[in-house]
N, C-alpha and C positions, 0 to 999 in steps of 0.2 A: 555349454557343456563344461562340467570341470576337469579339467587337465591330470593326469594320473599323478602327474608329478605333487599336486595338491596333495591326492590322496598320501600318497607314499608320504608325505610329508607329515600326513595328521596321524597315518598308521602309527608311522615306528615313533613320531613322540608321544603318540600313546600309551607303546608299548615301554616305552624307555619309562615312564613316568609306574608302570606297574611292575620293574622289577628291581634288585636290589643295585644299587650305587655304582658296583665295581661291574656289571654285565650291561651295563647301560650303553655305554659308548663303543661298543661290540655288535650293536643290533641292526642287523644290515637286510634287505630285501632275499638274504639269502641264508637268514638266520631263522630255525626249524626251531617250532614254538614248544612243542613238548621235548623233542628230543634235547634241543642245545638247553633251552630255557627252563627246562621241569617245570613248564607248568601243567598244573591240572586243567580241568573242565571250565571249574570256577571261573579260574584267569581269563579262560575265552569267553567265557559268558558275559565280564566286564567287560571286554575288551570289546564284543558286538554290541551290546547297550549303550556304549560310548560311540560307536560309531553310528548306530541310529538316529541317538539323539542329535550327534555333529550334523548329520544329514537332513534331518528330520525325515524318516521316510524306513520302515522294514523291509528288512532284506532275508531273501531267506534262506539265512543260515541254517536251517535243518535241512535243504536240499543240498545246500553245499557239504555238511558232516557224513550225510549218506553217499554222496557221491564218492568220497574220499571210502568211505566203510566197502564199497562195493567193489572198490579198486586192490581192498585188502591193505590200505595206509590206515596209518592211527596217526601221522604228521601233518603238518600244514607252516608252511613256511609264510615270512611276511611276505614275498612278493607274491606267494597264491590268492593272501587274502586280498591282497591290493588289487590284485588282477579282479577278482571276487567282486570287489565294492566297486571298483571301477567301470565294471561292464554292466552291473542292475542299474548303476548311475546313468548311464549313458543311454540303458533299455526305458529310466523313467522320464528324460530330456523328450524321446523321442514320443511323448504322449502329448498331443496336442490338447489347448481347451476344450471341455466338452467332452473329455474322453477317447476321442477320438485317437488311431495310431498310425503311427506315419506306414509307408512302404508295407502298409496292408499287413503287417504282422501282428498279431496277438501277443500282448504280456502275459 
């Protein structure tokens, strides 16, 4: 399994590498992506494409935006998405060869 610490590590210099110079070294697991960062849609849209690829594996991000929509949030900080990637990571470990799932659970 990959360590969250990995992730957090691939998130934020991700994220450091898509914003401007001077708000880079500010960008902490507690740093809220639209409100602190302005960014748009766009921004997360790179910003999950990049982490798919990283992973090689889709995640899905449109249950995670709804979830947030439903709660009445328009935010998402990096330690949610980390948390985010972290646990579908951890949901796709637990798929044995064959397809099979561990602990009898359904993906």
């Amino acid at each position: 399994m990959i360590a969250r610490a990995e992730v957090v590590e691939f998130v934020i210099g991700n994220v450091r590498e898509l914003v401007d110079t001077w708000e880079a070294d500010g960008v902490s697991e507690t740093t809220a992506l639209i409100g602190e960062m302005n960014w748009q849609s766009l921004n997360i849209v790179v910003l999950a494409n990049a982490i798919q690829e990283h992973y090689g594996q889709t995640f899905p991000f449109a249950a995670l935006m709804q979830e947030l929509g439903d709660g009445q949030r328009i935010d998402l900080t990096v330690g949610e998405l980390v948390d985010f990637v972290h646990e579908n990571l951890r949901a796709v470990s637990d798929v044995l060869p064959g397809g099979e799932v561990r602990d009898g659970e359904a993906l």
